[in-house]
N, C-alpha and C positions, 0 to 999 in steps of 0.2 A: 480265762480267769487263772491266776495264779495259785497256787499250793504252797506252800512257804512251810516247812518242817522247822523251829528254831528250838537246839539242843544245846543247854546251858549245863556247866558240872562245876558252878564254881561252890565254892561252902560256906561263902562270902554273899549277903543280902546284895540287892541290888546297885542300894548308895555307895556299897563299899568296892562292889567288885570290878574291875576295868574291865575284866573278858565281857561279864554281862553287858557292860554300858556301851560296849563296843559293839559287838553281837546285837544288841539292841540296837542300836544305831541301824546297823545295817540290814535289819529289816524293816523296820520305819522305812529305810529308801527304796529298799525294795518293792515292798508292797505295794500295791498301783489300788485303786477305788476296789475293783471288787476282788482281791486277793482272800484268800481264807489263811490264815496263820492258825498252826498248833505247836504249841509251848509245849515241851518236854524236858522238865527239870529234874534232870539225876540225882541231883544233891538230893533235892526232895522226895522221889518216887522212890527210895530203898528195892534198887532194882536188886533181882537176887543172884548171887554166884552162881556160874554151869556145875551140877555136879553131874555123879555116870545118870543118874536118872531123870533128870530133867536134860540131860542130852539127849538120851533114849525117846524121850517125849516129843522131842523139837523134830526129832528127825526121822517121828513113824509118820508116816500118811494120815492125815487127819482123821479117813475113814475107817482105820485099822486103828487109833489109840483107843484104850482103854478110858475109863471117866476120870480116875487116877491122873494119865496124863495128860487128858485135855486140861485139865488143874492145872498141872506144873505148863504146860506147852503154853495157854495162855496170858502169859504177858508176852513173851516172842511173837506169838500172833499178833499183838496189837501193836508192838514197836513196829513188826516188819509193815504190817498194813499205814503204818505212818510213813516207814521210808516208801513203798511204792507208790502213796498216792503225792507224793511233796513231789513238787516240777524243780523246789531248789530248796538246799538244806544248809544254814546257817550254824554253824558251831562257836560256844561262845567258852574256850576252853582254857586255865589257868594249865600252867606246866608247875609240877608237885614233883618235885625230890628226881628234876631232871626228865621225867614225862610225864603219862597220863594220869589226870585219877583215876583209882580205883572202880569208880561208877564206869567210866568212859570207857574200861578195858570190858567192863561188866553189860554195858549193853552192845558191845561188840560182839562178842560172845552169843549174846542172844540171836542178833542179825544175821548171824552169817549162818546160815543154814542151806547146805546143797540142796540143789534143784528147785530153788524158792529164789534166792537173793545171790547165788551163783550158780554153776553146774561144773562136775568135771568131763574132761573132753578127751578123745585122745590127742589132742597137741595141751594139754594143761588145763587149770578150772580158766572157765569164762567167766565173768561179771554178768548180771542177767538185771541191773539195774543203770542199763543205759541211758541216758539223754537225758540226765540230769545235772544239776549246776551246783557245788560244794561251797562256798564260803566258810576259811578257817580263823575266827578271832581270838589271836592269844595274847595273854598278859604272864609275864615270869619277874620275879623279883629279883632274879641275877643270872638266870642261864639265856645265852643270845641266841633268838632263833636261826635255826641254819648252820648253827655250832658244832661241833662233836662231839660237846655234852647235852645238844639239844634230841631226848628221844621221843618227844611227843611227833612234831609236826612229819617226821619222815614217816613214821609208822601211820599217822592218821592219815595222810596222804596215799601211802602205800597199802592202806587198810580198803580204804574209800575205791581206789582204782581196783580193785580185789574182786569189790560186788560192782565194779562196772563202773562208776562215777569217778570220771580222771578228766572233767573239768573243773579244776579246783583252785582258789585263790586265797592267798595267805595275807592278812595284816596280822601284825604285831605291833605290844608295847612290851619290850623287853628288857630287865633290867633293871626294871623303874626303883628299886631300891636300894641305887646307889644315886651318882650325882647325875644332878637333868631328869630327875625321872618325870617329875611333873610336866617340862616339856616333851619328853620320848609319850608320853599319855595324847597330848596336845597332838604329837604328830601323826599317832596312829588315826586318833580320829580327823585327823585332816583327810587320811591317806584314803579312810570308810568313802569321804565323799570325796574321793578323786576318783575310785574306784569304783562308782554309783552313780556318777553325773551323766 
């Protein structure tokens, strides 16, 4: 049985948004008969910024926090317990003023927590969230992925490979609001099921 974690951060409904309807697509393809899918929607969970204490929280040993921060430490527990248990993680992500949203940096932040979701080593940190599969859906309204003004896709990419997951696949609809965007939309999702067949 499949796991399917699918993380949207558009601010944009579903009719509206191309990441979502992309990202949507491609777990429809994904999913096989008994797949379990969990939705985790950024825009909508008002996930919360890292401050010193709710770092402090994420990165005491469960057994040793206080009741204080098991408070703060749990929403980290439950995002991280969704990345370990997903076999493959779907992102359905707009690029915002040249990269991430806010949310997207915000539950990164949460994730990343030594000796849980990586570890350090003495030759460097390890990823400790191996043998997993990333699909990355982006839609921008003028910055070209792959660009040098594009700073979502390298940093998610390079986030992802961080806690271990560096099997990762990128579609785009880029640009779409200038000219051809309705067909660069057309093409990404052709690309969903070239990349899913």
């Amino acid at each position: 049985m499949t796991n399917i974690l699918h993380i949207t951060a558009s601010i944009r409904g579903s009719d509206q948004s191309v990441s979502r309807s992309l990202s949507g697509k491609l777990v429809e393809r994904l999913a096989d008969d008994g797949a379990t899918v969990t939705t985790r929607d950024l825009a909508q969970n008002d996930l919360p910024f890292i401050d010193a204490d709710r770092f402090a929280a994420n990165l005491a040993p469960h057994a040793d926090r206080t009741e204080a921060q098991h408070d703060l430490a749990k929403i980290a527990d439950t995002l991280i317990d969704e990345l370990q248990a997903a076999d493959t993680i779907v992102f359905g992500v707009p690029i915002y003023n040249f990269g991430a949203p806010s949310t997207l940096k915000a539950w990164a932040d949460l994730v990343a927590r030594a000796g849980t979701t990586f570890r350090y080593t003495a030759t460097g940190p390890e990823g400790l969230l191996t043998g997993k599969k990333a699909y990355i859906a982006i839609a921008s309204g003028g910055t070209t992925v792959g660009s040098e003004i594009d700073f979502l896709s390298p940093w998610l990419t390079f986030f992802l490979g961080f806690l271990g997951i560096e099997d990762v696949e990128i579609v785009a609809a880029d640009g779409i609001m200038g000219e051809g965007g309705e067909e660069k939309i057309a093409a990404a999702h052709e690309a969903v099921e070239q990349l899913v067949a």
